[in-house]
PyMOL Python script that loads the backbone (N, CA, C, O; Angstrom):
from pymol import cmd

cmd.read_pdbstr("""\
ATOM      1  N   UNK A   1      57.928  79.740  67.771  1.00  0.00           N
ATOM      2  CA  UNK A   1      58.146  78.564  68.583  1.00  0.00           C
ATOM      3  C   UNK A   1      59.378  78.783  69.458  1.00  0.00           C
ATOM      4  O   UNK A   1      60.455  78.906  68.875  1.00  0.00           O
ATOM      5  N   UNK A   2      59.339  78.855  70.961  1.00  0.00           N
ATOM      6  CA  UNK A   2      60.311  78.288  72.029  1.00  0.00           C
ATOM      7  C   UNK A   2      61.337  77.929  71.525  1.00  0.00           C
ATOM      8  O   UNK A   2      61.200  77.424  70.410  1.00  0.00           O
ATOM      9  N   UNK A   3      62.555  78.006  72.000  1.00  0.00           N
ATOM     10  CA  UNK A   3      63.348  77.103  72.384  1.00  0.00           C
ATOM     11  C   UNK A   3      63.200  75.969  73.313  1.00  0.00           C
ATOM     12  O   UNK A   3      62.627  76.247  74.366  1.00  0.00           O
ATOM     13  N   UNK A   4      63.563  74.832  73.166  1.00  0.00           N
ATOM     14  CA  UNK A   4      63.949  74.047  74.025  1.00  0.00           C
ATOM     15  C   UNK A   4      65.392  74.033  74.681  1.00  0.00           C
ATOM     16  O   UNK A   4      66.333  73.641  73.991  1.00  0.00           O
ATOM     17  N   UNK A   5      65.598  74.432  75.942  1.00  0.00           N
ATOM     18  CA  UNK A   5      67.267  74.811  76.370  1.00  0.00           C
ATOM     19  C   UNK A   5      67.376  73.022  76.964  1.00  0.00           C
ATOM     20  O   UNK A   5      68.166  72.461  76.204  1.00  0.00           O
ATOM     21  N   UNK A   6      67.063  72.430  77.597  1.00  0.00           N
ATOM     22  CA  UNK A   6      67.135  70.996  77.679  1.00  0.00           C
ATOM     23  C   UNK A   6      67.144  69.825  76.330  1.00  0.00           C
ATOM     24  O   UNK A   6      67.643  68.700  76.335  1.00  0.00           O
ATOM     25  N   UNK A   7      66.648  70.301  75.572  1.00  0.00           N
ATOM     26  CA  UNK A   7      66.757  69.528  74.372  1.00  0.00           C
ATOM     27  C   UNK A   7      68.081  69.777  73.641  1.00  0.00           C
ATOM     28  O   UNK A   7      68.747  68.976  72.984  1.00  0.00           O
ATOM     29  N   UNK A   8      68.370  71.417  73.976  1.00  0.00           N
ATOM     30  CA  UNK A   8      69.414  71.725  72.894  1.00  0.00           C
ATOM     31  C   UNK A   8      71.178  71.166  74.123  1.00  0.00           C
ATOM     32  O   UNK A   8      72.307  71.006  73.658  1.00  0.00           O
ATOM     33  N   UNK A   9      70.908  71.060  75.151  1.00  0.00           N
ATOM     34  CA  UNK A   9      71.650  70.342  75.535  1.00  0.00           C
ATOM     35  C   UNK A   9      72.057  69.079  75.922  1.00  0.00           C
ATOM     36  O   UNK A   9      72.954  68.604  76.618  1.00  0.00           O
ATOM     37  N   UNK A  10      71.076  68.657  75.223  1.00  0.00           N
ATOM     38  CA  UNK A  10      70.990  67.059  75.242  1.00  0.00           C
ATOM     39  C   UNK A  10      71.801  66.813  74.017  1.00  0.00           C
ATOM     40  O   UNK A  10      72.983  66.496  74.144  1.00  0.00           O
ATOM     41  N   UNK A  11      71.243  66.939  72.809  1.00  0.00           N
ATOM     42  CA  UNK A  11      71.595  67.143  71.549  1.00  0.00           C
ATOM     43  C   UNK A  11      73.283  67.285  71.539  1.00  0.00           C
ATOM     44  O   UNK A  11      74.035  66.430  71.072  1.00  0.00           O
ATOM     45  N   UNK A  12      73.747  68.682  72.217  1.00  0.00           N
ATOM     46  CA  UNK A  12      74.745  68.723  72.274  1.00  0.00           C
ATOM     47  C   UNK A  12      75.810  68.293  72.940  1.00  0.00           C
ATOM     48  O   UNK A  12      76.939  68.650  72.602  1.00  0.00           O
ATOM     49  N   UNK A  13      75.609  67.534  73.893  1.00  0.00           N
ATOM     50  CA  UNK A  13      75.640  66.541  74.681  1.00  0.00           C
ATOM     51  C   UNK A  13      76.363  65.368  73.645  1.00  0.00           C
ATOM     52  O   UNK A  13      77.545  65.065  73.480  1.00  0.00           O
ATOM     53  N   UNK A  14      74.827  64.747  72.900  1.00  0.00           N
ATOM     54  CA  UNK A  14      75.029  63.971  72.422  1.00  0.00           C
ATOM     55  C   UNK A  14      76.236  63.711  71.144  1.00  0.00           C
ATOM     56  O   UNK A  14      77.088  62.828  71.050  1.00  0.00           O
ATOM     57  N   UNK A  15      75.988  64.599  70.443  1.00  0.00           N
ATOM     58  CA  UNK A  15      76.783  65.387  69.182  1.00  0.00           C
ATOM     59  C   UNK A  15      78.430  65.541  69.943  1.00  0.00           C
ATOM     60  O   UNK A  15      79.246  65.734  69.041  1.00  0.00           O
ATOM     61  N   UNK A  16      78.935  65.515  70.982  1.00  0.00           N
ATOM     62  CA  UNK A  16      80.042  65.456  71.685  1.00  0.00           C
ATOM     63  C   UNK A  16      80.659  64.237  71.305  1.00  0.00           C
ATOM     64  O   UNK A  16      81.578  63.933  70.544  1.00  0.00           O
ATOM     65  N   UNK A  17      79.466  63.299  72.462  1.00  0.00           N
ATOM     66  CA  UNK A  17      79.902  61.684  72.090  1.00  0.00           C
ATOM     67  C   UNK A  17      79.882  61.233  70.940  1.00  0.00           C
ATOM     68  O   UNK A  17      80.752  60.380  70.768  1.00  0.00           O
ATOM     69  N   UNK A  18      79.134  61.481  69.894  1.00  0.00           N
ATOM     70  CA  UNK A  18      79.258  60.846  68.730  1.00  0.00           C
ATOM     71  C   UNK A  18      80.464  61.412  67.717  1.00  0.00           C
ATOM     72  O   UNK A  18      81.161  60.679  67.015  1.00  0.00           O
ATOM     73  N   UNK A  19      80.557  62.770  67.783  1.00  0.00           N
ATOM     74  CA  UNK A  19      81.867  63.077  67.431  1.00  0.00           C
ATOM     75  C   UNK A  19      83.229  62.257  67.852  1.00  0.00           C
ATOM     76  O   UNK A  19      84.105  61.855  67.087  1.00  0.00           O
ATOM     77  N   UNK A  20      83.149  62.083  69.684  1.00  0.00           N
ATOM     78  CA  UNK A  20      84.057  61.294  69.745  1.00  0.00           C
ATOM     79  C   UNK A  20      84.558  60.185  69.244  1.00  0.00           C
ATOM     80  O   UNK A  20      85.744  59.968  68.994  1.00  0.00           O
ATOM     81  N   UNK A  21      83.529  59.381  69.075  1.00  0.00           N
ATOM     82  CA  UNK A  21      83.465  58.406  68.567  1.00  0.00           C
ATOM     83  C   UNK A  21      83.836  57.906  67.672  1.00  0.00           C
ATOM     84  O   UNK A  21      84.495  56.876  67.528  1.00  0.00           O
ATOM     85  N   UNK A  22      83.364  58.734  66.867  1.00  0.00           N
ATOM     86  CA  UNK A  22      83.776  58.498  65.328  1.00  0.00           C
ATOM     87  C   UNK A  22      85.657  59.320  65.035  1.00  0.00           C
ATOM     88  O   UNK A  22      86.199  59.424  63.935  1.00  0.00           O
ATOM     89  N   UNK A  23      86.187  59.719  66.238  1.00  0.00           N
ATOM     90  CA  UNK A  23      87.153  60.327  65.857  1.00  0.00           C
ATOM     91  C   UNK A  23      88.277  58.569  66.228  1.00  0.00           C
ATOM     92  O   UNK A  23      89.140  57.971  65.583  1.00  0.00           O
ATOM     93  N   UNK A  24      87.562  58.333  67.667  1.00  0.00           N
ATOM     94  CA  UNK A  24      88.465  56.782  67.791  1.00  0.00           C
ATOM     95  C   UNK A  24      88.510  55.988  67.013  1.00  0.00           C
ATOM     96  O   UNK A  24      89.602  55.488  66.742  1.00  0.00           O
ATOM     97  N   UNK A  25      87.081  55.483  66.216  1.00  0.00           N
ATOM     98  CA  UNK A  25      86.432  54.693  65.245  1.00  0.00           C
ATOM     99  C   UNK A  25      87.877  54.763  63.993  1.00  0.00           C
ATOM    100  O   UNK A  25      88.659  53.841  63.764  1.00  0.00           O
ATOM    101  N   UNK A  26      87.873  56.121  63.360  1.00  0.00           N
ATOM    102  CA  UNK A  26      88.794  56.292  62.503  1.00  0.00           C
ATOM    103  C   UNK A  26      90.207  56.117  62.354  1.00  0.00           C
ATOM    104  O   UNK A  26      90.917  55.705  61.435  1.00  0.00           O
ATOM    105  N   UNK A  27      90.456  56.616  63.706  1.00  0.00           N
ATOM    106  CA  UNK A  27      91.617  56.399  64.129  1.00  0.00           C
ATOM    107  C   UNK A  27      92.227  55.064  64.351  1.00  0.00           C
ATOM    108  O   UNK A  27      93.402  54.747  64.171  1.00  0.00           O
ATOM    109  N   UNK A  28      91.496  54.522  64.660  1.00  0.00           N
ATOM    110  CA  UNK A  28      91.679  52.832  64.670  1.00  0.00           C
ATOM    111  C   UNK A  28      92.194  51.930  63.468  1.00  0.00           C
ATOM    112  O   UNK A  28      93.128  51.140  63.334  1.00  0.00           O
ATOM    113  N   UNK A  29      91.144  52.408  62.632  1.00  0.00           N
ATOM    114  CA  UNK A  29      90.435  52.203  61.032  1.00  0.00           C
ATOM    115  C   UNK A  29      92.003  52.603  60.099  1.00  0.00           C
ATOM    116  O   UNK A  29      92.384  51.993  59.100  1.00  0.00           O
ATOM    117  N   UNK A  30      92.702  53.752  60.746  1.00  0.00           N
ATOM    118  CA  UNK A  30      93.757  53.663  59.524  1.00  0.00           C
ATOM    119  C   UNK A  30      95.349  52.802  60.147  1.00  0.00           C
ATOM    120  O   UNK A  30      96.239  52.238  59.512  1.00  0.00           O
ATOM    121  N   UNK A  31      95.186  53.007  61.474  1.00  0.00           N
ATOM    122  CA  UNK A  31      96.230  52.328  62.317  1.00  0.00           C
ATOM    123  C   UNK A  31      96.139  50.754  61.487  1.00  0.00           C
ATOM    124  O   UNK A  31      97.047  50.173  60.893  1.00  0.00           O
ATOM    125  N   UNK A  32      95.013  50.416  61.646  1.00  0.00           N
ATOM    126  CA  UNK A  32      94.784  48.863  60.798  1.00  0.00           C
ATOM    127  C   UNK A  32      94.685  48.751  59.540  1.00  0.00           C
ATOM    128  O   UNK A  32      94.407  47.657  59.049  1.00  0.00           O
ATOM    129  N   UNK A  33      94.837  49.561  58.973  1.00  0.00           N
ATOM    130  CA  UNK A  33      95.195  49.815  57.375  1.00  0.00           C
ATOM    131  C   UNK A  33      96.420  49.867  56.958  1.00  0.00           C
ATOM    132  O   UNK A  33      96.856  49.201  56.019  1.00  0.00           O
ATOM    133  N   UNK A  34      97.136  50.763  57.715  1.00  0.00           N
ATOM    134  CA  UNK A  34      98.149  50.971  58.078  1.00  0.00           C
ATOM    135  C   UNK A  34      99.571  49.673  58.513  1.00  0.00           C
ATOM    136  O   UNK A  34     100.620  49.359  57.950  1.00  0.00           O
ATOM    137  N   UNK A  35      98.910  49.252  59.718  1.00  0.00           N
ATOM    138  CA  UNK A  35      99.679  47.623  59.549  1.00  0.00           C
ATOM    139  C   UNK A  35      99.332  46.732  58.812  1.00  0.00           C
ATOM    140  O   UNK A  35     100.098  45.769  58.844  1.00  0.00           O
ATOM    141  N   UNK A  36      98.292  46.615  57.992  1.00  0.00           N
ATOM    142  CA  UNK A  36      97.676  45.536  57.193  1.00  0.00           C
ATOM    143  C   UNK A  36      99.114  45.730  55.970  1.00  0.00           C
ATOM    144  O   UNK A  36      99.928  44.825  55.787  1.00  0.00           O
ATOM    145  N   UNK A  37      99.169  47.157  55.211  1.00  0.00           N
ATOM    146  CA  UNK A  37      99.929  47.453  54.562  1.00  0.00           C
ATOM    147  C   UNK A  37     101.720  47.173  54.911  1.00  0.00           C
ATOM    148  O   UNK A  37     102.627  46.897  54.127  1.00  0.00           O
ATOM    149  N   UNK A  38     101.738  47.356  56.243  1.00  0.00           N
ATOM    150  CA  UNK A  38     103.336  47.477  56.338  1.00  0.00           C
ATOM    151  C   UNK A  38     103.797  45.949  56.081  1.00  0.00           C
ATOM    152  O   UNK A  38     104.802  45.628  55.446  1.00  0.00           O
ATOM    153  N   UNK A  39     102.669  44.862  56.832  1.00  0.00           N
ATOM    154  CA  UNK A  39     102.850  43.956  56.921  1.00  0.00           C
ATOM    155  C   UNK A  39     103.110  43.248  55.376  1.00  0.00           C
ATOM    156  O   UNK A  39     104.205  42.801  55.037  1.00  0.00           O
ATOM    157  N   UNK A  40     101.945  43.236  54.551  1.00  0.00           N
ATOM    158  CA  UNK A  40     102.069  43.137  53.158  1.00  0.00           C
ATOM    159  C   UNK A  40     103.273  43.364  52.358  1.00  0.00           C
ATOM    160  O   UNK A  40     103.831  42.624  51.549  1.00  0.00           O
ATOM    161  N   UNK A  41     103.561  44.575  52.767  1.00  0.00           N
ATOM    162  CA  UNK A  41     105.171  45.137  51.325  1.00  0.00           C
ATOM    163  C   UNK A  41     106.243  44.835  51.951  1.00  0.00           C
ATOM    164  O   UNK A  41     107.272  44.811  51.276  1.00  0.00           O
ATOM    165  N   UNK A  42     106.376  44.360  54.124  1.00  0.00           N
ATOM    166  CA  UNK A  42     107.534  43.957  54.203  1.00  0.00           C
ATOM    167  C   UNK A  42     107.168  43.164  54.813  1.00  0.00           C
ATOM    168  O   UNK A  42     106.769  43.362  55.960  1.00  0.00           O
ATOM    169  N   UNK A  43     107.187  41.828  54.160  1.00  0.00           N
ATOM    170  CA  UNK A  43     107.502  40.309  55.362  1.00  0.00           C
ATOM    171  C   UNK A  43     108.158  40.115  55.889  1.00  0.00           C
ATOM    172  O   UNK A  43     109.375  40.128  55.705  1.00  0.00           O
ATOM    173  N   UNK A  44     107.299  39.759  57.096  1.00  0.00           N
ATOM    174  CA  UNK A  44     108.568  39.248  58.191  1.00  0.00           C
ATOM    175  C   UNK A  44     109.298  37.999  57.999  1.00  0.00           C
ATOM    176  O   UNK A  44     108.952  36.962  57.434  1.00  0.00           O
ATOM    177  N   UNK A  45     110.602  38.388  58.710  1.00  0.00           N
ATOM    178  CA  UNK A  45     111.692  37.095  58.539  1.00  0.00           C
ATOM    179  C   UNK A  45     110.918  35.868  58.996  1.00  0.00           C
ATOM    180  O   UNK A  45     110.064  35.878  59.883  1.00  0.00           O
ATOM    181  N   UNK A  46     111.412  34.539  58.111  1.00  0.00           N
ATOM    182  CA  UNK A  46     110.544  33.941  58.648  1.00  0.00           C
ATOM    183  C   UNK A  46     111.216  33.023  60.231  1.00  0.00           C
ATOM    184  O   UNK A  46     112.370  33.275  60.578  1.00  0.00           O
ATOM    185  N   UNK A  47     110.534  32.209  60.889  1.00  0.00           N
ATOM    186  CA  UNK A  47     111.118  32.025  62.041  1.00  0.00           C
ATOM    187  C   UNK A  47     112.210  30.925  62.011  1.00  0.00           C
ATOM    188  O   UNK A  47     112.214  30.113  61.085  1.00  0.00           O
ATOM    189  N   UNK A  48     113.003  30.884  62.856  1.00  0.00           N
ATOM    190  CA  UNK A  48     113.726  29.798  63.595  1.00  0.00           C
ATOM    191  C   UNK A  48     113.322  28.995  64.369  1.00  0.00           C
ATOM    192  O   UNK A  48     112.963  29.111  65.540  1.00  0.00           O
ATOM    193  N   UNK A  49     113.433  27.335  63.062  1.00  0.00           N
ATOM    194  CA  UNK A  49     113.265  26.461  64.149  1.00  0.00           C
ATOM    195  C   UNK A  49     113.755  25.813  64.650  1.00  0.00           C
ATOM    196  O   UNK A  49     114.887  25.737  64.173  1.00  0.00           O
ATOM    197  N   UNK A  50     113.551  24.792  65.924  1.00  0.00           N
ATOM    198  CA  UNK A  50     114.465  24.630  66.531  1.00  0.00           C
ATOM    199  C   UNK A  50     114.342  23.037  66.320  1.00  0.00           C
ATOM    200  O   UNK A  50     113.389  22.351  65.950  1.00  0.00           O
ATOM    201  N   UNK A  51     115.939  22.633  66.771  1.00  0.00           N
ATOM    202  CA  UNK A  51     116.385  21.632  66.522  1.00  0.00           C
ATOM    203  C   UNK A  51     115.345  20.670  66.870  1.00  0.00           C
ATOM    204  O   UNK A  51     114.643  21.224  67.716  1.00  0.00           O
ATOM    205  N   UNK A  52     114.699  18.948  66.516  1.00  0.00           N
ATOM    206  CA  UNK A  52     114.588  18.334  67.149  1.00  0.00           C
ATOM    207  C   UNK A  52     115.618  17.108  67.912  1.00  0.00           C
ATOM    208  O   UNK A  52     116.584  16.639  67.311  1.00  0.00           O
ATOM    209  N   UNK A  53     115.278  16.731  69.168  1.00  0.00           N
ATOM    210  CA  UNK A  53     116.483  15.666  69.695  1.00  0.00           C
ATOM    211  C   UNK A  53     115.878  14.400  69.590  1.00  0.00           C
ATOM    212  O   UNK A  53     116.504  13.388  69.905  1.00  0.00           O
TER     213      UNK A  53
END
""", "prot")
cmd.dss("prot")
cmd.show_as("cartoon", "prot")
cmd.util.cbc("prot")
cmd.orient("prot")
């Protein structure tokens, strides 16, 4: 059986973008894990309020 040279560059093509994808996807994924956590073990000060007149 042939090759397909259009198929196999479609494919690979595709296999590009989806790699990409999943590299942003992740990257995202621990950034927000990441602050979910910082936020958790250090609370922020809480705010200042201000006077009423």
């Amino acid at each position: 059986m042939k090759k397909n040279p259009f198929l196999s560059m479609w494919l690979s093509g595709a296999n590009a973008v989806v790699g990409s994808t999943r590299g942003r996807a992740t990257a995202q994924a621990k950034r927000q894990v990441s602050n979910f956590w910082s936020a958790a073990l250090a609370p922020s000060k809480p705010k200042k309020r201000r006077a009423r007149r």
